[in-house]
Biopython code that builds the backbone (N, CA, C, O; Angstrom):
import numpy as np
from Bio.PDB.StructureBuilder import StructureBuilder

atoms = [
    (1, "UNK", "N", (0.816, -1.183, 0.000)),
    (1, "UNK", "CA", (0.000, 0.000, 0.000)),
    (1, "UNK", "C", (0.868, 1.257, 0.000)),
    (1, "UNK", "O", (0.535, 2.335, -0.493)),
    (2, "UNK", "N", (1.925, 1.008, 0.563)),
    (2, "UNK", "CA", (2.941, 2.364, 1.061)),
    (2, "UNK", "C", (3.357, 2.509, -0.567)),
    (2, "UNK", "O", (3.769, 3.659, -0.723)),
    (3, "UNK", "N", (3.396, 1.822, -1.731)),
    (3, "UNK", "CA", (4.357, 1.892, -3.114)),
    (3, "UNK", "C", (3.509, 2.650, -3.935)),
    (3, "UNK", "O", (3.827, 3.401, -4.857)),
    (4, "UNK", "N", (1.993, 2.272, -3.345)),
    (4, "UNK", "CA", (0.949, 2.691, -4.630)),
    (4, "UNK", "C", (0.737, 4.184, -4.168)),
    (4, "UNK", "O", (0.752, 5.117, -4.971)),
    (5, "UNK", "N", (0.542, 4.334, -2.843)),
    (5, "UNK", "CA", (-0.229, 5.749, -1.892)),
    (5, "UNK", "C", (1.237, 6.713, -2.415)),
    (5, "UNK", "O", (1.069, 7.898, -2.704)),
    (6, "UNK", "N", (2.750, 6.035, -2.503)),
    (6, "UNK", "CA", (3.681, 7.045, -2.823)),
    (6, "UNK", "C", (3.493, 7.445, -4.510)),
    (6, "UNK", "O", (3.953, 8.459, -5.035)),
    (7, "UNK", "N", (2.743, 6.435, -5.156)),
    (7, "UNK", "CA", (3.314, 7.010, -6.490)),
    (7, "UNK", "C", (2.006, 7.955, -6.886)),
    (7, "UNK", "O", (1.913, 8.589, -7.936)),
    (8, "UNK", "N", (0.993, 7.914, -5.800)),
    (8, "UNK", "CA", (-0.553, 8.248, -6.203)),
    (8, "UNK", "C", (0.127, 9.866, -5.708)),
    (8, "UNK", "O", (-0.094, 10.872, -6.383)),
    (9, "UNK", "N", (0.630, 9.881, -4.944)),
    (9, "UNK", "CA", (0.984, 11.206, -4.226)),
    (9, "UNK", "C", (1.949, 11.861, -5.349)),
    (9, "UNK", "O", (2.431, 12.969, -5.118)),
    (10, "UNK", "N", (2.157, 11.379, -6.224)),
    (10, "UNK", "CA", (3.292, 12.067, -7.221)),
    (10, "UNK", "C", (2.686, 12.210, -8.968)),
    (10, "UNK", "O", (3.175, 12.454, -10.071)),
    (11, "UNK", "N", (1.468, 11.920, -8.445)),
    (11, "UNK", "CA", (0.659, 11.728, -9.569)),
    (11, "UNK", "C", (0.737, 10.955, -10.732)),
    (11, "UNK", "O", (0.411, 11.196, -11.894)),
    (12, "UNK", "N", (1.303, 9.845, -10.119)),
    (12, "UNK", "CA", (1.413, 8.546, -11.168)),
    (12, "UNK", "C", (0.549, 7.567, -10.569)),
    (12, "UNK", "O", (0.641, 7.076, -9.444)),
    (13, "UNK", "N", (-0.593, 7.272, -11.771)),
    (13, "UNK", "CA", (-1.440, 6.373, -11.518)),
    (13, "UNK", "C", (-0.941, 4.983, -11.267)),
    (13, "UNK", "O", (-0.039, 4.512, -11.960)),
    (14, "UNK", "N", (-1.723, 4.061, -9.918)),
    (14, "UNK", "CA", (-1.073, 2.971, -9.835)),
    (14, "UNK", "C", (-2.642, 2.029, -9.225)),
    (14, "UNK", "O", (-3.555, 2.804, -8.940)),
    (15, "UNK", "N", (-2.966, 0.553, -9.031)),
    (15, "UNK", "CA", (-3.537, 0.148, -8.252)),
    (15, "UNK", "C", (-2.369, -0.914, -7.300)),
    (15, "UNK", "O", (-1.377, -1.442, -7.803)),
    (16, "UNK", "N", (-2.624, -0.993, -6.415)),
    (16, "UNK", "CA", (-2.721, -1.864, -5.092)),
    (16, "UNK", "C", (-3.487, -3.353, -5.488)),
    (16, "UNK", "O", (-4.689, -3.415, -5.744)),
    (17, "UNK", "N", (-2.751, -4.300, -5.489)),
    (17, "UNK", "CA", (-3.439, -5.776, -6.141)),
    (17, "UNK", "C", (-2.627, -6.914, -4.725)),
    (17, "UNK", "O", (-1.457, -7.294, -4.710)),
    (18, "UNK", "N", (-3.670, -7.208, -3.722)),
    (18, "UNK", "CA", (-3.395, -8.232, -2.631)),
    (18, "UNK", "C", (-4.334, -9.157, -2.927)),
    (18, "UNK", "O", (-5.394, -8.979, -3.527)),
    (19, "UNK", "N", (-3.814, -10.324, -2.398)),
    (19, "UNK", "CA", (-5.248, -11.274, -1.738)),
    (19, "UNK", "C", (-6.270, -10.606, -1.078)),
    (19, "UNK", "O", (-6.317, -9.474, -0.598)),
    (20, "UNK", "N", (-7.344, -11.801, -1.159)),
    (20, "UNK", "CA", (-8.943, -11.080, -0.586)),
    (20, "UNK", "C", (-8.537, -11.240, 0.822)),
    (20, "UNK", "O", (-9.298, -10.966, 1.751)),
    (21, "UNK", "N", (-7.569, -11.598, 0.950)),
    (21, "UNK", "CA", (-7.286, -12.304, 2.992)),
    (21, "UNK", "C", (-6.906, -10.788, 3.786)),
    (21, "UNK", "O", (-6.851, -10.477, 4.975)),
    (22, "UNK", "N", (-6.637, -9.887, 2.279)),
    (22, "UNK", "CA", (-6.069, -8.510, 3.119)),
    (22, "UNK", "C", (-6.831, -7.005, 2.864)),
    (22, "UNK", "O", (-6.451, -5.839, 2.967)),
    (23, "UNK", "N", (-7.720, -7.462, 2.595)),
    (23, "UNK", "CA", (-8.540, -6.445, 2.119)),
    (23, "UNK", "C", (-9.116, -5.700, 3.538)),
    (23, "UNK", "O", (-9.060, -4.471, 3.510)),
    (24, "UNK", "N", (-9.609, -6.257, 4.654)),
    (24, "UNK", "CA", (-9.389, -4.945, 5.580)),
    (24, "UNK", "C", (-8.330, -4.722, 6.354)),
    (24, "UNK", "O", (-8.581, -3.985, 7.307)),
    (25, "UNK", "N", (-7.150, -5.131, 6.270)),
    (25, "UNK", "CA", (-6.175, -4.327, 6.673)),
    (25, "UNK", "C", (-5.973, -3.311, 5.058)),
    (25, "UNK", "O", (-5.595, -2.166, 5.305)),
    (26, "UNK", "N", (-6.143, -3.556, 3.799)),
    (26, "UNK", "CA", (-5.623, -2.086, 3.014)),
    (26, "UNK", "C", (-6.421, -1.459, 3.122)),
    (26, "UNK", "O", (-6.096, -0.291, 2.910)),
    (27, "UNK", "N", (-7.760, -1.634, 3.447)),
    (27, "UNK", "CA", (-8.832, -0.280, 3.547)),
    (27, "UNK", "C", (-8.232, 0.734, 4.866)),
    (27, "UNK", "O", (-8.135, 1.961, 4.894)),
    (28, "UNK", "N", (-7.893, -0.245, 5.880)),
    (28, "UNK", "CA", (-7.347, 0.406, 7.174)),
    (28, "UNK", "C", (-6.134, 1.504, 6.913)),
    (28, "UNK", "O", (-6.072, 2.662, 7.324)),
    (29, "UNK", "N", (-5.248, 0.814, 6.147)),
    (29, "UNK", "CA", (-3.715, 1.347, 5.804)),
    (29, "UNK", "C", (-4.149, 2.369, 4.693)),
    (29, "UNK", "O", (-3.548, 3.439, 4.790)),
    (30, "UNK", "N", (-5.111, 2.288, 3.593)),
    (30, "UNK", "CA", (-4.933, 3.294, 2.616)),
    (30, "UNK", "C", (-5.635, 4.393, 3.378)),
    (30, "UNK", "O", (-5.181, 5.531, 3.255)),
    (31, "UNK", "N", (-6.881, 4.155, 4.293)),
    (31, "UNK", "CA", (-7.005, 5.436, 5.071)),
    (31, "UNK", "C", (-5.922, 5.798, 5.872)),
    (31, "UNK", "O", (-5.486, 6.892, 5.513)),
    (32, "UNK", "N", (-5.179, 5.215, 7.020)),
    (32, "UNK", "CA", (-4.639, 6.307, 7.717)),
    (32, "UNK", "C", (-3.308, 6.604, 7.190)),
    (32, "UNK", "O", (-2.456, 7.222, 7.830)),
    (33, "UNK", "N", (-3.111, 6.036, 5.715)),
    (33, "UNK", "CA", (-1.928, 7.000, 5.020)),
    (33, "UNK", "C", (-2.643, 8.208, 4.341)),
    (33, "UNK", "O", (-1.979, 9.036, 3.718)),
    (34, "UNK", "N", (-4.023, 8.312, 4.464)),
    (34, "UNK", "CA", (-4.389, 9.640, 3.797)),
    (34, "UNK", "C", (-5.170, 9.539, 2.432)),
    (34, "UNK", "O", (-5.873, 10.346, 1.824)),
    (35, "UNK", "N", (-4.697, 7.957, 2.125)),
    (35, "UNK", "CA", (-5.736, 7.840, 0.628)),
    (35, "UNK", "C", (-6.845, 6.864, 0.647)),
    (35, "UNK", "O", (-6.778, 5.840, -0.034)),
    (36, "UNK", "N", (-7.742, 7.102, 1.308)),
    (36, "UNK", "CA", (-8.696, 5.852, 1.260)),
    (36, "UNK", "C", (-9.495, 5.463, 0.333)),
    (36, "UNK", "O", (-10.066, 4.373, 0.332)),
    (37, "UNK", "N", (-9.629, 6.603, -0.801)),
    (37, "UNK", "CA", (-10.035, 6.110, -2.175)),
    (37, "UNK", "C", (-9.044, 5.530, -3.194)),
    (37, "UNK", "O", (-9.345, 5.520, -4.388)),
    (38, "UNK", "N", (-7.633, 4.950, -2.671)),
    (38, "UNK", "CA", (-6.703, 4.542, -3.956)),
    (38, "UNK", "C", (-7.184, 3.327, -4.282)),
    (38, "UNK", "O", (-8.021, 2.698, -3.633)),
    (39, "UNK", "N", (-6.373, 2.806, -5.835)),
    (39, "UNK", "CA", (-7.319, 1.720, -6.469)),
    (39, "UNK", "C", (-6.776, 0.731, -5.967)),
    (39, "UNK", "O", (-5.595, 0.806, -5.626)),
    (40, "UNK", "N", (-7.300, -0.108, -5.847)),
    (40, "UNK", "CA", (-6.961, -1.968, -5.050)),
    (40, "UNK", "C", (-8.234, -2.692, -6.286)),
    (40, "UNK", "O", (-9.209, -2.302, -6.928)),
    (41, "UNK", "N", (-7.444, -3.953, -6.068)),
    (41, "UNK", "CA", (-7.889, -4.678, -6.864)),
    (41, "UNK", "C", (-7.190, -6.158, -5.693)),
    (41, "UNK", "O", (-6.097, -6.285, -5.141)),
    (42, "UNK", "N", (-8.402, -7.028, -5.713)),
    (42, "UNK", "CA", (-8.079, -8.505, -5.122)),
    (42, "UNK", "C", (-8.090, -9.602, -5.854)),
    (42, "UNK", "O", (-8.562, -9.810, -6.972)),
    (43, "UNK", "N", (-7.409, -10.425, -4.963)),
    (43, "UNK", "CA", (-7.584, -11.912, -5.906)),
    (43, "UNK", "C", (-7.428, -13.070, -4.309)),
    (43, "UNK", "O", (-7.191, -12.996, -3.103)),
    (44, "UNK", "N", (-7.750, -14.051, -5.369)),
    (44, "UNK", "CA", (-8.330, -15.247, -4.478)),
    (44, "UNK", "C", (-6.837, -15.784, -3.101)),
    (44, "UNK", "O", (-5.871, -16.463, -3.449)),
    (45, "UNK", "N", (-6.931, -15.548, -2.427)),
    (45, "UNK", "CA", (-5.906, -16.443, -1.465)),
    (45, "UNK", "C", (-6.174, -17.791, -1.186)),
    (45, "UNK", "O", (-7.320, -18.233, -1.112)),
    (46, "UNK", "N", (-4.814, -18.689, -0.973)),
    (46, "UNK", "CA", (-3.464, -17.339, -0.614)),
    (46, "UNK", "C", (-2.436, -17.735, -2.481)),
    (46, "UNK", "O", (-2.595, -18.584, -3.358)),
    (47, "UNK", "N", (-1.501, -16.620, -2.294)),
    (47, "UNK", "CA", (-1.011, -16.627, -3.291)),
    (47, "UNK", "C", (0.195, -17.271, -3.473)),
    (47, "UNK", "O", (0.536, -17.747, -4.556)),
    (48, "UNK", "N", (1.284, -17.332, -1.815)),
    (48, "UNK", "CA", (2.542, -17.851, -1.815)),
    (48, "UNK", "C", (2.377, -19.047, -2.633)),
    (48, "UNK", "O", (2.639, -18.687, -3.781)),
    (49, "UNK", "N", (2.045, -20.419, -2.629)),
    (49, "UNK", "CA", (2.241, -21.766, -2.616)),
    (49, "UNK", "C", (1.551, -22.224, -4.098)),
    (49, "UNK", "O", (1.301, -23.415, -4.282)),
    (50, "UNK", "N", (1.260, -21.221, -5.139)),
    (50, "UNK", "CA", (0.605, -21.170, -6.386)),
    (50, "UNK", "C", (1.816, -21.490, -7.328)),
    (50, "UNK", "O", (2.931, -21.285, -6.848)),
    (51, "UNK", "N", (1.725, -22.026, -8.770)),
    (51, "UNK", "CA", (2.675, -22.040, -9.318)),
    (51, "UNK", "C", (2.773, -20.797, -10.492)),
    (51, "UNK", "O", (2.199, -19.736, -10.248)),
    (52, "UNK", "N", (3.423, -20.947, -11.602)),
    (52, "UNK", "CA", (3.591, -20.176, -12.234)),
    (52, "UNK", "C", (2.326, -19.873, -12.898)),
    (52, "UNK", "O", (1.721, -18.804, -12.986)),
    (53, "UNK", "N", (1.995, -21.285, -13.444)),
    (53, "UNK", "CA", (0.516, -21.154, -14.584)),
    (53, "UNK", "C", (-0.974, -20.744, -13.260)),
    (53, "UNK", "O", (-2.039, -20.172, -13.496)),
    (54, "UNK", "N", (-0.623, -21.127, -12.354)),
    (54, "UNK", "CA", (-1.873, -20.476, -11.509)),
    (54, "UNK", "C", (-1.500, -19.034, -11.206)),
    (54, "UNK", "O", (-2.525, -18.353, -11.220)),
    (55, "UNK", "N", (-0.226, -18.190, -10.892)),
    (55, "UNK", "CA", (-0.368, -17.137, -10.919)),
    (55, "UNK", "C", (-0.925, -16.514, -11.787)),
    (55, "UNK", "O", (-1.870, -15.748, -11.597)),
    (56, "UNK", "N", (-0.290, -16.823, -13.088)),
    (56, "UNK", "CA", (-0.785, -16.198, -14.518)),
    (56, "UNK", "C", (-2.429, -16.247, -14.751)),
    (56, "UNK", "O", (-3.094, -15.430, -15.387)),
    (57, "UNK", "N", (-2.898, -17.437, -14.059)),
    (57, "UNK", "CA", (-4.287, -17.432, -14.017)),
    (57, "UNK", "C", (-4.902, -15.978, -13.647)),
    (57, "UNK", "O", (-5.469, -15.267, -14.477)),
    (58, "UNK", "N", (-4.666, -15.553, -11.962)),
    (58, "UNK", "CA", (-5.353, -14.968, -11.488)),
    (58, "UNK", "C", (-5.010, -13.446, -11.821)),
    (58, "UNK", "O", (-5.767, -12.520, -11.530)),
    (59, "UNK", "N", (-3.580, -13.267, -12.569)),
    (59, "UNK", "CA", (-3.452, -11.905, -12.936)),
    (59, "UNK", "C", (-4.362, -11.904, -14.606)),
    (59, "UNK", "O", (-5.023, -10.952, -15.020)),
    (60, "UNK", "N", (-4.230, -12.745, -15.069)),
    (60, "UNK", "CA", (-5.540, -12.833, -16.372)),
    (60, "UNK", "C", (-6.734, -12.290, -16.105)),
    (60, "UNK", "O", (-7.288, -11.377, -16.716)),
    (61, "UNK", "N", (-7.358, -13.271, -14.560)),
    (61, "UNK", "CA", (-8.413, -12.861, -14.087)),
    (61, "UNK", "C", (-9.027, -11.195, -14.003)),
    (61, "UNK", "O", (-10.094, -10.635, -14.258)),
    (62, "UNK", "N", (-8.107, -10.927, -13.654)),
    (62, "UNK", "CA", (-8.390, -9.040, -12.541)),
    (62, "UNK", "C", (-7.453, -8.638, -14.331)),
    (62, "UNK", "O", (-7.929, -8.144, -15.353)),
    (63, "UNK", "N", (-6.801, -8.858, -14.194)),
    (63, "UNK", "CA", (-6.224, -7.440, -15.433)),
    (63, "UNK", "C", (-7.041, -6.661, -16.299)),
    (63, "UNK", "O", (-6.519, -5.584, -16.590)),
    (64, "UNK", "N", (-8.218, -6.878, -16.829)),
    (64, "UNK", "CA", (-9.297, -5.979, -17.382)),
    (64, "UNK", "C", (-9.705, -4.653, -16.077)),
    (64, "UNK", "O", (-9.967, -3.451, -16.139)),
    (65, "UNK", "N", (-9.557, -5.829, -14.780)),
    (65, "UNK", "CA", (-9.916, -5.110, -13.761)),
    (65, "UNK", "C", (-8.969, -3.527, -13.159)),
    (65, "UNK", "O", (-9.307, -2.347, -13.059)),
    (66, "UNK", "N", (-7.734, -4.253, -12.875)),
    (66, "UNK", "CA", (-6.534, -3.180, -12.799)),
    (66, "UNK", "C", (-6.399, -2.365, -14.029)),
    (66, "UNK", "O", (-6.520, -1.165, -13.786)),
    (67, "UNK", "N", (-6.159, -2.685, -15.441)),
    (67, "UNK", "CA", (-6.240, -1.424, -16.461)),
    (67, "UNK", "C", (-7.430, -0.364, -15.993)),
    (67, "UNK", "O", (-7.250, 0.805, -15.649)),
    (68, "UNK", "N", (-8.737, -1.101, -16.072)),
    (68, "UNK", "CA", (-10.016, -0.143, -16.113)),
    (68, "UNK", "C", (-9.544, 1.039, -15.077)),
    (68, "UNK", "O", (-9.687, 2.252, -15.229)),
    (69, "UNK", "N", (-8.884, 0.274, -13.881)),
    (69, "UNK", "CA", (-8.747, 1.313, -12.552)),
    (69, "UNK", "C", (-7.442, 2.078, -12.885)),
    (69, "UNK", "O", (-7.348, 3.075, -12.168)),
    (70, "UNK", "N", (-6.544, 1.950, -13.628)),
    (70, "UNK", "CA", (-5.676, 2.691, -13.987)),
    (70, "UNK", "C", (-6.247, 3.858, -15.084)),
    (70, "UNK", "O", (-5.815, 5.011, -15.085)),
    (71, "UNK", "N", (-6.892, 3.551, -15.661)),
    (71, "UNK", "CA", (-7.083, 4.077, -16.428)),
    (71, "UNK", "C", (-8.048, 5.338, -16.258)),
    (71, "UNK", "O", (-8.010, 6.489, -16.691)),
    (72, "UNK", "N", (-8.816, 4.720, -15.546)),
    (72, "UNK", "CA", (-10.055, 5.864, -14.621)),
    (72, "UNK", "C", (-9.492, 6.532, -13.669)),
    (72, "UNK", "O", (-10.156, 7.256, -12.927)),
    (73, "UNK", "N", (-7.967, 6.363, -13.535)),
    (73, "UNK", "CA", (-7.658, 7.190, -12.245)),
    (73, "UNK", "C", (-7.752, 8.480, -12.328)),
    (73, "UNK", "O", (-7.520, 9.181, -11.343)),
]
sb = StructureBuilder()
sb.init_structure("model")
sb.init_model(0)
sb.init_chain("A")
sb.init_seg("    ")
for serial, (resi, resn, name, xyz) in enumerate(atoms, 1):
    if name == "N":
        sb.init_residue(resn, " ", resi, " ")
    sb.init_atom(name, np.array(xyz, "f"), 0.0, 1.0, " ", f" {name:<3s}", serial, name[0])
structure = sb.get_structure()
């Protein structure tokens, strides 16, 4: 959250992409760094123990998702 909230602060569009396991700790963290509307985007947990072709899965999944939010930033 601290990579995306720094580059949002410099006006380079970015989203925030965690597991669903962390989604209220970044709502917590993007508010009390000051941005509680920055873009996040989730995916299914957990992610460590996935292989290559299942990562690639789930960034397939959301990537329509993360452009749209980059793009609308």
């Amino acid at each position: 959250m601290h990579d995306i909230v720094d580059l949002e602060s410099r006006g380079v569009p970015g989203v925030f992409v965690a597991s669903n396991e962390f989604m209220s700790g970044a709502d917590s963290q993007a508010a009390a760094l000051g941005f509680p509307d920055v873009a996040r985007c989730y995916v299914a947990h957990p992610i460590q123990d996935r292989t290559d072709g299942e990562m690639r899965a789930l960034a397939c999944a959301v990537f329509d998702e993360v452009l749209r939010l980059i793009v609308n930033a």
